[in-house]
N, C-alpha and C positions, 0 to 999 in steps of 0.2 A: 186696693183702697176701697174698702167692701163700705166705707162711713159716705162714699157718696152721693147724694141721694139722687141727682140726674145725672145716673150713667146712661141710661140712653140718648139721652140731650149732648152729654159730651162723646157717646159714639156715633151719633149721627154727624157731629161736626167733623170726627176725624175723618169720616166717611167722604165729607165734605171736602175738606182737604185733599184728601187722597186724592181725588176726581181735580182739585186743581194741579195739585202735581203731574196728573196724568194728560194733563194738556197742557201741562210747560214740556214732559217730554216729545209729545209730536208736536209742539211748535219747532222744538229746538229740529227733530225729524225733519220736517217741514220748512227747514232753511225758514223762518218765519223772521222779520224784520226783529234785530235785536232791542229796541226799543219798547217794543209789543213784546216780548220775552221777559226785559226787565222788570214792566208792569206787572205781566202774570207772577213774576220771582216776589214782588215788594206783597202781591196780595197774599201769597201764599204764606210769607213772613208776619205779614196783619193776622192773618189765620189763627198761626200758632201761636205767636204772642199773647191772643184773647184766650183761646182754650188753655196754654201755662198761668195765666193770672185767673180764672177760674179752680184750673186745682190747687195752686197753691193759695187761695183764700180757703177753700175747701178743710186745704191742712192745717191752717193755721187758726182756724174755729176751731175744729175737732181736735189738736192735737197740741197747739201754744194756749188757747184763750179761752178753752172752756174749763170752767170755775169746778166742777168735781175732777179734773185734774190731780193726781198727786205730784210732788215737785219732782218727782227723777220722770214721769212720763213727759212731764211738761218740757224738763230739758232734753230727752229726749227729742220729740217732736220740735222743738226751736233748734237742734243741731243738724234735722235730715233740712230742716225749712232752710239754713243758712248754706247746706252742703248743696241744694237745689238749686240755690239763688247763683252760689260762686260757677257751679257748672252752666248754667243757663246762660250768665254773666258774660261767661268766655268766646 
């Protein structure tokens, strides 16, 4: 996805992530109270959710709604956006 323009903003967050991930595993390690576990689970889920609605506005500027578009790139880009949406969905 070479059209976005804060890659490092959205590799820094996954970076970010990771590092939550990595302290849901040694909580879980850590016998840590499952309720402190669930919390880090739900943050870590807030996480990814904001970084997927970041690239898919990304893609849907650059690849459904920008106006020098020709129509088969356009339906292009609205069929990976909808194939994104149903896998995400799931």
């Amino acid at each position: 996805m070479a059209h976005l323009a804060n890659a490092a903003a959205l590799t820094a967050r996954v970076r970010r992530i990771a590092g939550q991930l990595a302290s849901v595993e040694r909580a879980l390690t850590d016998a840590t109270d499952c309720a402190d576990v669930l919390q880090q689970v739900a943050a870590v889920r807030g996480a990814v959710n904001g970084l997927m609605d970041e690239i898919l506005e990304a893609h849907l500027r650059e690849h459904v709604a920008a106006p020098e578009l020709e129509a088969d790139a356009r339906q292009q880009g609205a069929d990976e956006l909808i194939a994104a949406i149903r896998r995400y969905a799931k």
